[in-house]
Every structure is written in structure tokens, then in C-alpha cells.
C-alpha positions as CSV (number, residue, x, y, z in Angstrom):
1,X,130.3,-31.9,192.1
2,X,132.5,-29.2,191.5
3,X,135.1,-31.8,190.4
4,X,132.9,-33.4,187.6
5,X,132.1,-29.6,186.4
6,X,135.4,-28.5,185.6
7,X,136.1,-32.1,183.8
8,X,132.8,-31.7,181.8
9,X,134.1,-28.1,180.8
10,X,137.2,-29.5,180.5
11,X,136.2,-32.4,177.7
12,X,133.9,-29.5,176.1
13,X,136.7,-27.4,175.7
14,X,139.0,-30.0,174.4
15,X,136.1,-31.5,172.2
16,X,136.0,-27.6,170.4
17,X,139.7,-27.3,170.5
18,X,139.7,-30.6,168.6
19,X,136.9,-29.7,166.5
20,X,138.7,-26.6,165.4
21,X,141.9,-28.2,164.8
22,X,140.4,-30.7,162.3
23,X,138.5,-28.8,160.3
24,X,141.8,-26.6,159.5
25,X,143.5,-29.8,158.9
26,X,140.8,-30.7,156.3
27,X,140.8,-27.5,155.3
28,X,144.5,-27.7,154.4
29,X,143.8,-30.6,152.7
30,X,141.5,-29.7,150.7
31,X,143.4,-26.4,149.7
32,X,146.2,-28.1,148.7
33,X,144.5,-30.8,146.5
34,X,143.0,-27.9,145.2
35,X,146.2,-26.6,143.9
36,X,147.9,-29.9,142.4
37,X,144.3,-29.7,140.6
38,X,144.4,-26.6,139.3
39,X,148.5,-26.6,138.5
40,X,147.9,-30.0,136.1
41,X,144.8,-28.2,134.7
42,X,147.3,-25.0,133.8
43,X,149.6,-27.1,132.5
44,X,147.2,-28.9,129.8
45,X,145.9,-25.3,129.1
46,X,149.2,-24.2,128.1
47,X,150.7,-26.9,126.2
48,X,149.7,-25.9,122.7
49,X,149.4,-22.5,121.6
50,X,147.1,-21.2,119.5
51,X,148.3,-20.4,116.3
52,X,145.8,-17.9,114.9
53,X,142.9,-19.6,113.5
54,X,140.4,-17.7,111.5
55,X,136.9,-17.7,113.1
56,X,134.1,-16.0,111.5
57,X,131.0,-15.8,114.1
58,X,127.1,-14.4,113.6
59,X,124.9,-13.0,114.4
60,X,123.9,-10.2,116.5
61,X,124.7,-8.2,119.6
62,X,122.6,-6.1,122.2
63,X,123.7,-4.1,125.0
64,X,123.4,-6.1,128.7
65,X,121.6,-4.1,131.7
66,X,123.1,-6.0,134.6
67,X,121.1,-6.4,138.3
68,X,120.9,-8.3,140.8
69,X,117.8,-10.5,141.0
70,X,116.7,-10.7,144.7
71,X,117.4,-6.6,145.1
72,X,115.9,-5.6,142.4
73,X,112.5,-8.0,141.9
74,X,109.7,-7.2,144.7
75,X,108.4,-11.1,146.3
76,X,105.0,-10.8,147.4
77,X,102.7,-13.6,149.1
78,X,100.2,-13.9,145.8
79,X,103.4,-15.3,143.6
80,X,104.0,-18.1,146.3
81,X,100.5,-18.7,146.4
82,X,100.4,-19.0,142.8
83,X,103.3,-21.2,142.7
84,X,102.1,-23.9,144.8
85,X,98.8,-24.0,142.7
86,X,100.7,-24.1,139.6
87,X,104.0,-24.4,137.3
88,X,104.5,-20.9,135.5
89,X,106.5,-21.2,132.3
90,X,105.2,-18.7,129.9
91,X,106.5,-18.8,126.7
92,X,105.8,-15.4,126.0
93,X,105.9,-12.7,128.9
94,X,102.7,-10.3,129.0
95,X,102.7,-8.4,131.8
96,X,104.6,-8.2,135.0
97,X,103.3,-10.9,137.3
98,X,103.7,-14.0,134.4
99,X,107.0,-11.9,134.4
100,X,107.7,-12.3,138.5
101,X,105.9,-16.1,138.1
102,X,108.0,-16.9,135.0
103,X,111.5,-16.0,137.3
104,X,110.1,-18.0,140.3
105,X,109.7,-21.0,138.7
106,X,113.3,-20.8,137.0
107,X,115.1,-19.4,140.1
108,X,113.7,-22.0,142.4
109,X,115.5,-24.4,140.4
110,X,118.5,-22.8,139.8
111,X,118.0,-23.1,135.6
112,X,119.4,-20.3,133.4
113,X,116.5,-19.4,131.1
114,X,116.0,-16.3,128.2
115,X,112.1,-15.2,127.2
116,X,110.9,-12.4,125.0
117,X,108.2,-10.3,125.7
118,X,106.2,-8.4,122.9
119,X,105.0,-5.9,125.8
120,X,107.5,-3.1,125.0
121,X,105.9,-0.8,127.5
122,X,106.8,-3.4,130.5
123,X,110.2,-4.0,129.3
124,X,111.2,-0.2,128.9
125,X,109.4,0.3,132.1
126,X,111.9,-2.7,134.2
127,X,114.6,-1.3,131.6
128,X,114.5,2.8,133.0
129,X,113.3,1.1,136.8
130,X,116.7,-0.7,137.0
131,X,118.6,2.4,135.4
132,X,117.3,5.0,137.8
133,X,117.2,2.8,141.4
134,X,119.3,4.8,143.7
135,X,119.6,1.9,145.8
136,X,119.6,-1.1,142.8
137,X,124.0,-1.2,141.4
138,X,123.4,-1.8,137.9
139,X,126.3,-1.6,135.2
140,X,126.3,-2.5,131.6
141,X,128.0,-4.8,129.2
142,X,128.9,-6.0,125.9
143,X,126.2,-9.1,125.2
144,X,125.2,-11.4,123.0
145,X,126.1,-14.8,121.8
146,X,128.5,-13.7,119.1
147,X,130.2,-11.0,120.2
148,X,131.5,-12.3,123.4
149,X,132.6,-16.0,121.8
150,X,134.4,-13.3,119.6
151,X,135.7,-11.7,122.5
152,X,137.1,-14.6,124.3
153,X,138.6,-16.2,120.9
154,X,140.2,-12.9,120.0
155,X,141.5,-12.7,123.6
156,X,142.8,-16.3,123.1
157,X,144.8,-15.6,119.6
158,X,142.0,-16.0,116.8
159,X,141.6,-13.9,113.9
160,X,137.8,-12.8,114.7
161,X,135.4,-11.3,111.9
162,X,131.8,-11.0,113.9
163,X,128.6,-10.7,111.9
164,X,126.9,-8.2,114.4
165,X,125.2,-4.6,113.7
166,X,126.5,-2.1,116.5
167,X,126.2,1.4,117.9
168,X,129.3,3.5,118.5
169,X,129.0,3.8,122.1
170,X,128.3,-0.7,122.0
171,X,130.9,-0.7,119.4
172,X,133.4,0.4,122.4
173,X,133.1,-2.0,124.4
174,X,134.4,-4.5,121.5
175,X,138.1,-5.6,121.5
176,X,139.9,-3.7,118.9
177,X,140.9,-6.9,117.4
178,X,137.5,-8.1,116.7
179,X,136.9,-6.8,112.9
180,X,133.0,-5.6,113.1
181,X,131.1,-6.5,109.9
182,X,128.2,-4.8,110.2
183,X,127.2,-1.6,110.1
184,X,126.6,1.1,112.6
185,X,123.0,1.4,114.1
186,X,121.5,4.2,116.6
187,X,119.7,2.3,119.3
188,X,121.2,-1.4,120.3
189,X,119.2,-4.4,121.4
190,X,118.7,-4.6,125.5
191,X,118.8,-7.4,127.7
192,X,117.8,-7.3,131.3
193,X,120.2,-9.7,133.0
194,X,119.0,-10.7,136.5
195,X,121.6,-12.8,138.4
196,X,121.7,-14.4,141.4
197,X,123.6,-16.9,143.6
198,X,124.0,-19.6,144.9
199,X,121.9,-19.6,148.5
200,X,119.9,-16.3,147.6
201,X,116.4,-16.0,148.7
202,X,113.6,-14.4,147.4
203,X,110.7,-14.6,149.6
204,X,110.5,-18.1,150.5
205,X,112.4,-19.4,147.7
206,X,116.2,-20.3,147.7
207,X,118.1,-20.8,144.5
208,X,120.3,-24.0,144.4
209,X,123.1,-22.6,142.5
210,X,124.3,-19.4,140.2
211,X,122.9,-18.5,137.6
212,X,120.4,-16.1,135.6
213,X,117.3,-14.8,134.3
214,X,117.3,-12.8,131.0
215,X,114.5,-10.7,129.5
216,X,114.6,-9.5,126.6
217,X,112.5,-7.2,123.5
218,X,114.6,-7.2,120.7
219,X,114.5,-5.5,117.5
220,X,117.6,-6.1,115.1
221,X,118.5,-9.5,116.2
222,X,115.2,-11.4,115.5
223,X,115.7,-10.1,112.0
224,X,119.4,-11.8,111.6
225,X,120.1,-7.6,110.3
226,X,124.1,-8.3,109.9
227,X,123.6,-11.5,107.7
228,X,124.1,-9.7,104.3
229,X,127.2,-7.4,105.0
230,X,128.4,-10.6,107.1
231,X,128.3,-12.6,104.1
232,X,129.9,-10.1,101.8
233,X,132.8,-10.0,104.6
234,X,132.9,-13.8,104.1
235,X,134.3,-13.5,100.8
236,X,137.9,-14.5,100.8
237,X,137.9,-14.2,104.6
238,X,138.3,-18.7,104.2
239,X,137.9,-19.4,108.5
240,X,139.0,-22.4,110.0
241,X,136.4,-22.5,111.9
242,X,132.2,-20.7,111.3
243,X,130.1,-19.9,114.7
244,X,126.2,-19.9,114.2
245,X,124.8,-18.5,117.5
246,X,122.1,-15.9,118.9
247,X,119.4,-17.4,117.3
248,X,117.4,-18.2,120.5
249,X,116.4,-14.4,119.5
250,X,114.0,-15.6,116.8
251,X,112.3,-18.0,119.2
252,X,108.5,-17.2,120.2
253,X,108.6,-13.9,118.1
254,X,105.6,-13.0,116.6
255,X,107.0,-12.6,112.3
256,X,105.3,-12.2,109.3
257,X,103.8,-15.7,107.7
258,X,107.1,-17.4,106.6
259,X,109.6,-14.9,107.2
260,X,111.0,-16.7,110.0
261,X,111.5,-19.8,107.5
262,X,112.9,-17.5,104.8
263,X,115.9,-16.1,107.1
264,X,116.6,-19.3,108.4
265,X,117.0,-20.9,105.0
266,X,119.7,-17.4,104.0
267,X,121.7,-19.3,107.2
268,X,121.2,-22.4,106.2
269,X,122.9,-21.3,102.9
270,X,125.8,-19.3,104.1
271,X,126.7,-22.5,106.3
272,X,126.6,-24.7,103.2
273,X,128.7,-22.4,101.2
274,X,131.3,-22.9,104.0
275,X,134.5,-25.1,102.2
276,X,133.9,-28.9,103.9
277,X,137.7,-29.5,103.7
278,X,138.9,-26.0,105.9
279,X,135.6,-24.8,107.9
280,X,134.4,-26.6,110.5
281,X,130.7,-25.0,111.7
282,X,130.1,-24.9,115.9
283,X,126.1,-24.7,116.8
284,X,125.9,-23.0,119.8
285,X,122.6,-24.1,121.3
286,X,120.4,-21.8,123.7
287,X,117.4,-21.7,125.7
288,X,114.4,-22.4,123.2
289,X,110.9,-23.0,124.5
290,X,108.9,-23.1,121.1
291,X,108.7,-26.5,119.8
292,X,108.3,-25.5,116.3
293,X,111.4,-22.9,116.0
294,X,113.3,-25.9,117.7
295,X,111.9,-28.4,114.7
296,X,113.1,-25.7,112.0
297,X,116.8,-25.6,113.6
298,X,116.9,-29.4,113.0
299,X,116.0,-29.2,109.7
300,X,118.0,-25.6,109.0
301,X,121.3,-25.7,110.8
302,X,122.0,-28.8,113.1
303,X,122.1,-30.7,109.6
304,X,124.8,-28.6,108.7
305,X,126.7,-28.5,112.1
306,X,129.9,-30.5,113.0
307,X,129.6,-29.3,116.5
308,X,127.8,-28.2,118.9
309,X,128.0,-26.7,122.3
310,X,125.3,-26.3,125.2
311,X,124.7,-26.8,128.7
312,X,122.7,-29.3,130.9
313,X,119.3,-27.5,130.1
314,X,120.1,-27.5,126.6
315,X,121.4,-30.9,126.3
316,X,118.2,-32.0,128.1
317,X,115.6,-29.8,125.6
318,X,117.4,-31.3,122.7
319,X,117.2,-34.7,123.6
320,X,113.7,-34.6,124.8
321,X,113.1,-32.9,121.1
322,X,115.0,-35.7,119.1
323,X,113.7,-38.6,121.3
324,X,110.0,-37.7,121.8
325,X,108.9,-34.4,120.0
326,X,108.7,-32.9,123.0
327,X,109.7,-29.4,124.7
328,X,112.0,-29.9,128.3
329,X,111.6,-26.2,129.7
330,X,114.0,-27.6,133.0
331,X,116.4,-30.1,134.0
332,X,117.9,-30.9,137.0
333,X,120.8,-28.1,137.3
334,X,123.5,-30.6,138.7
335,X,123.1,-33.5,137.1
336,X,125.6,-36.8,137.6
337,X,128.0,-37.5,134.7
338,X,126.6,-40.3,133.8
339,X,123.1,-38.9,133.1
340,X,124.9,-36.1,131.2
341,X,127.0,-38.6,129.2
342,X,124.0,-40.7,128.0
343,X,122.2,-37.8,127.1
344,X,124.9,-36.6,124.8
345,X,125.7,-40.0,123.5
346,X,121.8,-40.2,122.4
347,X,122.7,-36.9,120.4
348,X,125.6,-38.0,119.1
349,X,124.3,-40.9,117.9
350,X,120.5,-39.6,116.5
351,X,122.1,-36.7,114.5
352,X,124.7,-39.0,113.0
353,X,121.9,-41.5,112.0
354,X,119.5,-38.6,110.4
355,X,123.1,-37.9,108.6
356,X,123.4,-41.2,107.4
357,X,119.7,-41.6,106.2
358,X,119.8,-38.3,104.7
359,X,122.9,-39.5,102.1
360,X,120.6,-41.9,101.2
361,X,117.2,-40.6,100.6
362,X,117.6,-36.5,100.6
363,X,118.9,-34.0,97.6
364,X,120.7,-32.0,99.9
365,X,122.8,-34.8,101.4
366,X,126.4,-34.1,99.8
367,X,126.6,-30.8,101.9
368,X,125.2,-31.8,105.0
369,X,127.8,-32.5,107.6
370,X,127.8,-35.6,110.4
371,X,128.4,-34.6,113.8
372,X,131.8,-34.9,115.2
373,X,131.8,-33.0,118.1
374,X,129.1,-32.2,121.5
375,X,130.6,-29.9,124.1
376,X,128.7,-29.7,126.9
377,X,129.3,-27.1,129.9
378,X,127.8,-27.6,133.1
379,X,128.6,-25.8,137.1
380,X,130.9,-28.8,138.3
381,X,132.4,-30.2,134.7
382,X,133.3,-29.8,131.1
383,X,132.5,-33.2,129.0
384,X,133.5,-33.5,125.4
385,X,132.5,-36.1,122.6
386,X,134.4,-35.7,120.0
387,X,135.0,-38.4,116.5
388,X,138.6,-39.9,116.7
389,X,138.8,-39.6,112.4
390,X,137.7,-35.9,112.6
391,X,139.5,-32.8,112.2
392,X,139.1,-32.1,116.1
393,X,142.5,-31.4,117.9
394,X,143.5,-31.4,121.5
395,X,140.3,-32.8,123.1
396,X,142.1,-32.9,126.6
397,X,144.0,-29.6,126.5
398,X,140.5,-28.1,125.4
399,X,138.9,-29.7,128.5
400,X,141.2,-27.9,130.5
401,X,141.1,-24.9,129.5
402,X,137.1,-24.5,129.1
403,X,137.3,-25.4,133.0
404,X,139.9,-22.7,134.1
405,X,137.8,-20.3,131.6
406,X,134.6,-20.8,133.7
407,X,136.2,-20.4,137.1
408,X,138.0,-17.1,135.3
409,X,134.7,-15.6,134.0
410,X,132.2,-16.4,137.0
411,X,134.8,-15.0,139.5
412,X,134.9,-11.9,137.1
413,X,139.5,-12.8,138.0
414,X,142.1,-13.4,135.1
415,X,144.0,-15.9,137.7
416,X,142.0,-18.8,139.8
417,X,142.3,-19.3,143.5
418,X,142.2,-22.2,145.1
419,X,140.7,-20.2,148.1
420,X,137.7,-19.0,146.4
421,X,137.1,-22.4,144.6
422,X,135.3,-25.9,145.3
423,X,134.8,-29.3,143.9
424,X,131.3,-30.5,142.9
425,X,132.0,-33.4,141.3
426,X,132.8,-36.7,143.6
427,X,136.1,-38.9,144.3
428,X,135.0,-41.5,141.0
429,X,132.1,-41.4,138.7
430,X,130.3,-43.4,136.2
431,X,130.5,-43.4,133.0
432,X,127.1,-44.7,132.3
433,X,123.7,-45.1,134.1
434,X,123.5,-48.2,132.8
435,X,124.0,-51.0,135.0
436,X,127.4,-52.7,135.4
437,X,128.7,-49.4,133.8
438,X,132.8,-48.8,134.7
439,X,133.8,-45.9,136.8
440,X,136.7,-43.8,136.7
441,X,138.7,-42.7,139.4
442,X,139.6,-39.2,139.7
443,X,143.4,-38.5,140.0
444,X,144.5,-35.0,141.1
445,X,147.2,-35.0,138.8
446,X,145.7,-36.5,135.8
447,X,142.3,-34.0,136.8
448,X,141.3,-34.6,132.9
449,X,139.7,-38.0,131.9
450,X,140.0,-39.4,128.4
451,X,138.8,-42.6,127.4
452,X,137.8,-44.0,123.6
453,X,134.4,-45.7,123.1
454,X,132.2,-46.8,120.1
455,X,128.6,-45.9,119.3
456,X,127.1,-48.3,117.5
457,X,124.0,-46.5,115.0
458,X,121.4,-47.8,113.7
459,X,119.8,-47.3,109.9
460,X,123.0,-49.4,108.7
461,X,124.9,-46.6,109.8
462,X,128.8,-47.3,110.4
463,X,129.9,-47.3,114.1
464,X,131.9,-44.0,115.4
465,X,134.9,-44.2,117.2
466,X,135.2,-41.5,119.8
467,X,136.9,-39.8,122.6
468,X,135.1,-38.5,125.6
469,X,137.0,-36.1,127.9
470,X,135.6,-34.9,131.4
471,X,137.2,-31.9,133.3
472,X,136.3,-31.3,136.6
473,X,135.2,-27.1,137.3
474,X,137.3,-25.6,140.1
475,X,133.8,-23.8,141.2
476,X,133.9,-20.0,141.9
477,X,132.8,-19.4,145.7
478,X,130.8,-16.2,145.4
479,X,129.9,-15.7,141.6
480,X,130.2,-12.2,140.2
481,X,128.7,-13.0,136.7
482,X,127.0,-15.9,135.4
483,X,125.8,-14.4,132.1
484,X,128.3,-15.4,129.4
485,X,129.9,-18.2,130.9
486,X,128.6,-20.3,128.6
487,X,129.9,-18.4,125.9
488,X,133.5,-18.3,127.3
489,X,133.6,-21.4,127.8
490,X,132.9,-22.3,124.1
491,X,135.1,-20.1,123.0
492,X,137.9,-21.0,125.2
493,X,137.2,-25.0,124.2
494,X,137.4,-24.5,120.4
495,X,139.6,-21.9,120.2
496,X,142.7,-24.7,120.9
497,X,140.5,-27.9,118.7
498,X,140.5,-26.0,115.3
């Protein structure tokens, strides 16, 4: 007895031992294929410098209270309750439990997601509750859209005039190279930025993956206030390339009859006055939950757009929009490449026919633009469509470096670890859902795909030859800011295309 004992503790011991042993080894692995990753990504990223492009970007800025989610939010039993009866997706936020219901239902899934609320009294109150916790961190931060695409492009070489009102103190926090156009104001938009990771729990919810929750009450950048000293700046400035962003502000707030309408034509005007043969105009989509605003950007701007970046909710809302007049307030936070690449090829291709019609049977068709570019941003990849005649450059190099960006910016690091990354994506993937679709392979020292296709149109429209590029993300482990990723990232992708 005593015999079979010690060679049962014996075999367990050598069973752990082994156990041990082979994890390293895969470990080892892994961190090495890792690093032959991340060393072919650097050298794409690096092999053409950026030669100073001009980039003029609007509109706005606001000033962003950082917390985290789970320490400073309160779970209580009712909001479960309410849950399970119920989906909670409130367009506009009126009082603090749509407020805690409205997170819940986005945190659960792991979606980023931006609301307004008109209650100033509730946001002031989470605003001053978050500032003077003395056991909630909390730090603040240079936000919105346009300033911190204007940050990363200065960063990256770019010649940046921003279309953005400021205070002083705000105005600080902006890289000296960034020429401000607007003009100084006392009190600056706030956002409430409430992040969280990946495995956090809240009650008896768990979120999937990074990401956050933004609340906002804004006051200047519903009103576009830096368009008209923006424009006047415009005026022999000639950029390469024109950024339209920030306008998720005007969504769900409550204007006068037609204003909203009036300010939106004034953009839709300063992007036609842009030169067609030097400015190419990025679109850089956000989280909208009003069907109607969303109906007025696709007659206003996306007409006039050659590009335009967004992330797997986004690409999801605008699809759902084009394809069935519908609202998508959530998609699946992770989705396959191949969903991903349909849904952007359904873009690509409805945009460019509404182009084609519009020549056609519109006035205005000599200055609206077809699209020749989606960039879409997601946790584990960057994918790019982008028209083979068009004026876009460097679609792999791009790929890289929008995927080094978001590892850079979520680990809050200038240099990226192999240690404190991960892959998501899988050995191969598809490039369609379709059946019989091809996959492609994925090669740790070719970590960028490329591949040409054509999308047939329809309305008698010609067929577009184009290039789709797919970067894996070398994943941050334990993410220290997911707010303006998205942002970076866009930057960091056009700033070598242009």
C-alpha cells in the first residue's frame, strides 16, 4: 500500500512538473512569435516617412474627467432586476437610474457608447462626485474628436490647424505644434469618461472586453462655435488632407426648429469648398443613436466624404442605416473578419452607388465625392478598403502602424511589449461569410494581409477595383485608457496615406 502511495504521488508530481514545464514552453513560444510579429509590423511602420502633410481638422474640444467605472458607479439589486425585465438604451439620459441602466446594458456587452443628457443638475452632480471622491483616482485630459486626431498627426509629422474653441488652462494640454483656430472661451465642454476592463464586474455583470462609457452635457460643441474662425483660418491654409469629426455632439440635442439643419449645411459647405484635386476629406464616424441626425449626415457630409473611419459598432449602425432605415444601438464587440469585411464592402459599395446616381439625377453632383476609402478599427485588427485609382498611399504601411498605435495608446507606453500583449485574431481567416469564401493564412512575418478584389455596383455603376489590408492588434494586457483609441488610431492610419 505504501508502495502504490508514493508512485501515485510520484506520477502527480511528475504530471505538475510536466504541466509546468509545458506551459513555459508555450509560453516561450508564443512570446517569441509575438516578437517576429511585432518586429515586421515596425518595420512596415517605418518604411516611409511622413513628409509633412497639411491637415486641417474640426470641430470642437471639451475637457475629459477620467474614472474608473466599477469604483466609481454604486450596483444595486433593482438595476439587475430591471435588466432582466428589459433592454435599457435611452437615447437621452434623465435622471440617474436610466443613467446606471443605460451603462449596464453597454458594459454587459463590452460596446463603447457616448449619450447626452439635458439634466444639467445630474451631470454637474456625477461631475463634482467624481472630482471630490477621496477614495475614486480621477485625472483629466485633453478630449475630443479633433483635438486628439490633431494630436496624434502632429505627433506623427503633420502640419495641424484644429477648428476647436479652448480655455487657457485646456489650451495647455495641446501640443505646441497644433495651431489653435479658435478663440479662447472661459468654461470648456466636460466629458465623464467611465472605463473599464476587460473581466471587471459590476454587480453580477462582467464586461467582455475594454472599453468605455461617456456622458456628456455639452454647451459649445453642439453649436459647431469654431466653424467661422475655422473657416477664415482655411483661407490659403490648402491641406492635403480635411478631418470632419465631433459631430456625435449634435446627436439627440434638443435645438431650435431647423438650426440643427442650418449648421450642418455651413459644414456641408466648407467641405465642398475643399479643392477636389489636393484635399482629400476623412469622416470620422461616432456613436449616434438618433435615426434622423444619422439620415441628415448622409445627406450633409458622407456625400462629400472620400473616407471614412469607425469601429465595429459604427460600422454595424451605418450599415443597418443604409440597408434597412434602421438604428443598431450594439453589435457584437469581437466580431470575425469576415462579418466585418462584408459589412464594409456593403458600405463601400451603397455609398459609391448613391454617388453614381447622384451624377445623374442631383444639382449638386459635380462636388460630391465617391468613396475611396473605409477604415475600420476594432480590439484584435485594423482592416482597410481602399480604391486602387485613388489618391490613397501606403495602404499596408498604414495597417501597420494604426495597429502598433492602438497597442501604444491603450497601454498608455510609447514602445509595445510582447509581454504585456496577445493575439485575438486566429491562425487563418475568411475573407468572406459567404460560402466557399478563400481564407488567408496568417504569416508572422508577413503579419499584414493585402489582397485586390472588385465590387461590382449596381445602378449601371462601374466596378471598383480595390485593396483590402488586414493587420492583426498586438492586444494590450491590462488597458490603461480606452478613450481615444479610436482617434489615434485614425490619425496614425492617415497620417502616412495622404
Amino acid at each position: 500500500m505504501f508502495s502504490l502511495m508514493s508512485t501515485a504521488t510520484m506520477l502527480g508530481a511528475f504530471t505538475a512538473l510536466f504541466a509546468i514545464v509545458f506551459q513555459a514552453y508555450l509560453t516561450s513560444n508564443e512570446l517569441v512569435r509575438l516578437t517576429v510579429i511585432l518586429q515586421h509590423l515596425r518595420d512596415l511602420e517605418v518604411e516611409f516617412p511622413v513628409s509633412s502633410p497639411r491637415v486641417a481638422i474640426g470641430y470642437g474640444s471639451c475637457s475629459d474627467l477620467h474614472v474608473r467605472a466599477i469604483d466609481f458607479l454604486e450596483y444595486n439589486d433593482q438595476i439587475g432586476q430591471a435588466l432582466n425585465a428589459t433592454e435599457y438604451t435611452f437615447d437621452d439620459i434623465t435622471n440617474e437610474e436610466e443613467f446606471l441602466l443605460n451603462f449596464a446594458y453597454y458594459f454587459q456587452r463590452g460596446a463603447a457608447a457616448e449619450r447626452f443628457t439635458a439634466n444639467r443638475e445630474l451631470f454637474m452632480s456625477l461631475v463634482q462626485r467624481a472630482k471630490k471622491s477621496s477614495t475614486i483616482q480621477h485625472h483629466w485630459a485633453l478630449g475630443g474628436n479633433a483635438p486628439v486626431i490633431g494630436t496624434r498627426m502632429a505627433i506623427e509629422g503633420a502640419d495641424v490647424l484644429l477648428g476647436a474653441k479652448m480655455s487657457s488652462k485646456l489650451k495647455t494640454h495641446l501640443r505646441p505644434e497644433v495651431r489653435l483656430t479658435g478663440s479662447l472661451i472661459e468654461d470648456d465642454d466636460i466629458h465623464l469618461i467611465l472605463e473599464y476592463n476587460t473581466g471587471d464586474t459590476w454587480g453580477d455583470l462582467v464586461s467582455p472586453r475594454a472599453n468605455r462609457y461617456i456622458l456628456h452635457n455639452d454647451h459649445h460643441n453642439p453649436y459647431l462655435s469654431s466653424l467661422e474662425e475655422f473657416n477664415a483660418a482655411l483661407v490659403g491654409f490648402e491641406p492635403h488632407l480635411f478631418v470632419v469629426s465631433g459631430l456625435q455632439m449634435m446627436d439627440n440635442y434638443l435645438y431650435p426648429v431647423g438650426v440643427r439643419e442650418q449648421l450642418l449645411e455651413r459644414v456641408r459647405t466648407q467641405m465642398q469648398t475643399q479643392s477636389r484635386t489636393q484635399t482629400l476629406i476623412h469622416f470620422e464616424m461616432a456613436s449616434f443613436v438618433e435615426l434622423e441626425f444619422l439620415q441628415l449626415l448622409l445627406r450633409t457630409v458622407l456625400p462629400y466624404s472620400d473616407s471614412i473611419g469607425m469601429n465595429e459598432q459604427e460600422l454595424d449602425n451605418l450599415q443597418q442605416v443604409l440597408h434597412t432605415g434602421r438604428i443598431s444601438l450594439v453589435a457584437d464587440c469581437n466580431p470575425r473578419v469576415a462579418h466585418s469585411l462584408d459589412q464594409a464592402r456593403a458600405v463601400f459599395r451603397k455609398l459609391n452607388e448613391d454617388y453614381y446616381l447622384s451624377r445623374s439625377s442631383t444639382g449638386d453632383g459635380a462636388s460630391r465625392r465617391p468613396l475611396s476609402r473605409i477604415h475600420l478599427h476594432t480590439l484584435a485588427y485594423q482592416a482597410f478598403i481602399v480604391a486602387k485609382d485613388g489618391r490613397w498611399q501606403h495602404t499596408k504601411q498604414a495597417a501597420a502602424k494604426a495597429s502598433l498605435t492602438a497597442h501604444r495608446h491603450v497601454c498608455a507606453s510609447t514602445i509595445v511589449n510582447p509581454d504585456a500583449a496577445y493575439l485575438q485574431m486566429d491562425g487563418s481567416f475568411a475573407v468572406s461569410a459567404e460560402p466557399g469564401a478563400r481564407r488567408i493564412h496568417f504569416n508572422k512575418r508577413d503579419p499584414v494581409s493585402c489582397w485586390e478584389e472588385t465590387l461590382e455596383l449596381q445602378q449601371h455603376a462601374p466596378a471598383i477595383v480595390v485593396e483590402i489590408c488586414v493587420a492583426p492588434v498586438l492586444i494590450c494586457k491590462h488597458a490603461k485608457q480606452t478613450v481615444g483609441a479610436g482617434d489615434n488610431i485614425s490619425g496614425a492610419g492617415l497620417v502616412l496615406q495622404i
